[in-house]
C-alpha positions as CSV (number, residue, x, y, z in Angstrom):
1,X,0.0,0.0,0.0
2,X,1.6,3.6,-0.9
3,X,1.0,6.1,1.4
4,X,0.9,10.0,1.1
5,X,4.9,10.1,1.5
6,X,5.5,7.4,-1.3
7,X,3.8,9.4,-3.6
8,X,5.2,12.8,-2.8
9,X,8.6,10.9,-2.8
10,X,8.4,8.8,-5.9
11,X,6.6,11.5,-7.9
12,X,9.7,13.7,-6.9
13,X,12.4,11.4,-7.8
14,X,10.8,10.5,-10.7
15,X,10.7,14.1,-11.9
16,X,14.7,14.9,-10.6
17,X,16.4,13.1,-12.9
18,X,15.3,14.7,-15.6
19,X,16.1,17.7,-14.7
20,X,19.4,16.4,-13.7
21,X,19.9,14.7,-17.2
22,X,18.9,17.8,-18.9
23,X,21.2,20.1,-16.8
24,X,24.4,18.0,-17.8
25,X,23.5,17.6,-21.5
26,X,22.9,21.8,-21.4
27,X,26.3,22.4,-20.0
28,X,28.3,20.5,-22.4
29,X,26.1,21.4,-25.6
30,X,24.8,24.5,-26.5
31,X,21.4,24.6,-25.3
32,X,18.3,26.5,-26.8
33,X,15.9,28.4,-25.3
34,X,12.5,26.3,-24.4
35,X,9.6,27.5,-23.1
36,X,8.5,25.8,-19.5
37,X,6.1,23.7,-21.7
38,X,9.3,22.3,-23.6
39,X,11.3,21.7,-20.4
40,X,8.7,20.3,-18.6
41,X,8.0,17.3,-21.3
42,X,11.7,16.7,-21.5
43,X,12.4,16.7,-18.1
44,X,9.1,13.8,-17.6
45,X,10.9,12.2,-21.2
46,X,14.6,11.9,-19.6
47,X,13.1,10.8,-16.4
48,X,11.2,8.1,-18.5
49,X,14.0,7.1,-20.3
50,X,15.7,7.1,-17.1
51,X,13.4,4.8,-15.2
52,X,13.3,2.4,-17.9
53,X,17.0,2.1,-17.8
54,X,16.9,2.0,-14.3
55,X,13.9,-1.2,-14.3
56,X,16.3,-3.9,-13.6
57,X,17.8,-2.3,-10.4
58,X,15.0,-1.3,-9.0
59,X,13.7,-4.4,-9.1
60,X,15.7,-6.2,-7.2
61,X,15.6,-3.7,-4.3
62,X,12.2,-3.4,-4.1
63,X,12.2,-6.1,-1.4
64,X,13.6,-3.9,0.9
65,X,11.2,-1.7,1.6
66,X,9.0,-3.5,3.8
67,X,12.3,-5.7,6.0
68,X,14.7,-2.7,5.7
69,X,13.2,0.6,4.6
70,X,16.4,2.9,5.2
71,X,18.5,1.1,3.2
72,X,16.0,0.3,0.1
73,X,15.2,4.6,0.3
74,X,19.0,5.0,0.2
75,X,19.5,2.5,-2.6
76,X,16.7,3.9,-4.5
77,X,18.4,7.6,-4.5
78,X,21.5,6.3,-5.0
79,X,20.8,4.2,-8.0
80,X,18.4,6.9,-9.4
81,X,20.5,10.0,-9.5
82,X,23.8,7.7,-10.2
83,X,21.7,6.5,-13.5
84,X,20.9,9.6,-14.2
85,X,24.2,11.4,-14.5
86,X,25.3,7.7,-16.5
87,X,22.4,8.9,-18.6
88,X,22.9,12.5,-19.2
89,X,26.6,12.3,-19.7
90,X,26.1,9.8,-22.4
91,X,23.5,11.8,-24.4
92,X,25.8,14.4,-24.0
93,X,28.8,12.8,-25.6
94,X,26.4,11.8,-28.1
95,X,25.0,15.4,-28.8
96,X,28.6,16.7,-29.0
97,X,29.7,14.0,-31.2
98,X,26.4,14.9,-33.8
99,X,25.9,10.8,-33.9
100,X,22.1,11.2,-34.8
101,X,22.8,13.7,-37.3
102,X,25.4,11.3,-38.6
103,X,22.9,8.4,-38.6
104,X,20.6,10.6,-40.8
105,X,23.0,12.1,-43.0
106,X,24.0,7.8,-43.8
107,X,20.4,7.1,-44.7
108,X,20.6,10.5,-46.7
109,X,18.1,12.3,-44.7
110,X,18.9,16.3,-44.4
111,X,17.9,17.8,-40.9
112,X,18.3,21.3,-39.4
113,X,21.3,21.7,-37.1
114,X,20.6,21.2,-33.2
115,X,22.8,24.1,-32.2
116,X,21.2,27.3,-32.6
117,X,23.5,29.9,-33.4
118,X,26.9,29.9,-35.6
119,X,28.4,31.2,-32.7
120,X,27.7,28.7,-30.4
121,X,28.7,25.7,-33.0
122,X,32.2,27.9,-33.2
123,X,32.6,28.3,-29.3
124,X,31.3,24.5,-28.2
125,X,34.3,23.0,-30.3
126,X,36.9,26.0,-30.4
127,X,40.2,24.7,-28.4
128,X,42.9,27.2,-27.2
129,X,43.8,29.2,-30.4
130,X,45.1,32.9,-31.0
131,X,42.6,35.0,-32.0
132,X,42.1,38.1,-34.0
133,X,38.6,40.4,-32.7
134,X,37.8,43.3,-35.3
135,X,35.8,45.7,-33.7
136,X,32.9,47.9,-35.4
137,X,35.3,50.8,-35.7
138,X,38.1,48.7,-37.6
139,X,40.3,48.2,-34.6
140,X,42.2,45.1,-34.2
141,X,42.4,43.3,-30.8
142,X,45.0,40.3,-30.9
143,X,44.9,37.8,-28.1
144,X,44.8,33.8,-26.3
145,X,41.5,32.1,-26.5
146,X,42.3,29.1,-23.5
147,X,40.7,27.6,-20.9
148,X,40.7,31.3,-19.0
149,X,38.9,32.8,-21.3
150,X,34.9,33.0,-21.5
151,X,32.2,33.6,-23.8
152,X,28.4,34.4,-23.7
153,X,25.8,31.8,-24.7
154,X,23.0,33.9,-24.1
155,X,21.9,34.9,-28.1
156,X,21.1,38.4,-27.3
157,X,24.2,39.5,-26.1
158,X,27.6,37.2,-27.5
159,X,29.8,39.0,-25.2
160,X,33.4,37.5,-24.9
161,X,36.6,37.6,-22.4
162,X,39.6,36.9,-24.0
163,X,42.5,35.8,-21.4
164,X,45.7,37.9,-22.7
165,X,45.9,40.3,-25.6
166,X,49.3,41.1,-27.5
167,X,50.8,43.8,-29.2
168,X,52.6,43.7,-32.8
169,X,56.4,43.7,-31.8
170,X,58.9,45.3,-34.6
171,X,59.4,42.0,-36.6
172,X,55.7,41.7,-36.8
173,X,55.9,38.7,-34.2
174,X,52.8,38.7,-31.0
175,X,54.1,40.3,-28.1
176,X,52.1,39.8,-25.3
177,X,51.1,42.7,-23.4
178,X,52.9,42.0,-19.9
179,X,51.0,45.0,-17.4
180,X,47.0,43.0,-19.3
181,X,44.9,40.6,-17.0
182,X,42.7,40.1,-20.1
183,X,40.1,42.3,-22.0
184,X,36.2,42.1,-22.2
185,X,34.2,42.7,-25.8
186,X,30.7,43.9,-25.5
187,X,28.8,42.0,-28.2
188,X,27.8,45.3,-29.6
189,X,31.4,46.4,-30.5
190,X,32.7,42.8,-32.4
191,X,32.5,42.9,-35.9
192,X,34.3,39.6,-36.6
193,X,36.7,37.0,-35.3
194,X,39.7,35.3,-36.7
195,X,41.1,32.1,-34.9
196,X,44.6,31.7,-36.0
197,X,46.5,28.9,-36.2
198,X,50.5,29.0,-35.0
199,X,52.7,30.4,-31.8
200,X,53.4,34.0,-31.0
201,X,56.1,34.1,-33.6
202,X,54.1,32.9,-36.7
């Protein structure tokens, strides 16, 4: 028989690891914005997915709960939120790897991109490169794109932080500026970026 706890309990750790999944697949892939609608039916369809997964486990601790009821509520978190990270980092790797896309593109089917933006596509695979930033007024701002560095993923404002900025030294080699912590770009004064390939010197 489930009581009023059970079903405040189940229903919320049936909803959780959906948002879990979703939150991990979001911050390794460019994520779009949903409406609560949206998020709402994925987070109930990861959670589903997640449960399914889940079946075998859960099954076999389900004795527990009526000889030893800490352990089988422990368990059940435990496996629950553990699947769902399993889960969410795999989709992840998956999203970031485009392997539906390349499933489609086999059986010749054309589909629209899942990552919204151009600059997003650029920023989710860019590694550590030097980097060129024309601003609206022509100026040029050379500097390190690394692991230091950030940039905006919010579409209405694709801000950037770049971690050290150089100068042009007399044998047109990258000097790096020695008194710069780095420099922020206000998304309304880029023009264009250039990722450059190289070392200081070439």
């Amino acid at each position: 028989m489930i009581d009023s706890f059970d079903v405040i309990f189940f229903t919320a750790i049936f909803i959780m690891p959906g948002f879990l999944i979703n939150n991990i697949i979001d911050a390794t892939n460019p994520p779009k914005n949903r409406t609560e609608t949206v998020l709402s039916l994925r987070y109930l369809g990861y959670s589903i997915i997640n449960c399914a997964f889940l079946s075998w486990a859960y099954k076999i601790i389900l004795p527990l709960k009526d000889t030893h009821p800490v352990r089988f509520w422990l368990l059940f978190l435990l496996i629950t939120f553990i699947g769902a990270m399993i889960i969410g980092f795999l989709l992840a790797i998956l999203k970031q790897n485009n392997v539906v896309k390349k499933i489609w593109d086999i059986l010749h089917i054309r589909t629209i991109h899942p990552t919204p933006t151009a600059w997003d596509y650029i920023f989710s695979q860019q590694a550590a490169s030097y980097v060129i930033v024309t601003l609206q007024d022509g100026t040029e701002i050379r500097g390190l794109y690394s692991t230091k560095s950030f940039c905006s993923s919010e579409n209405d404002c694709n801000d950037i932080f770049i971690e050290k900025t150089y100068k042009i030294g007399d044998h047109g080699e990258w000097v790096e500026s020695p008194d710069s912590n780095g420099i922020y770009i206000a998304c309304s004064n880029i023009k264009y970026i250039e990722f450059k390939e190289g070392t200081e010197n070439e």
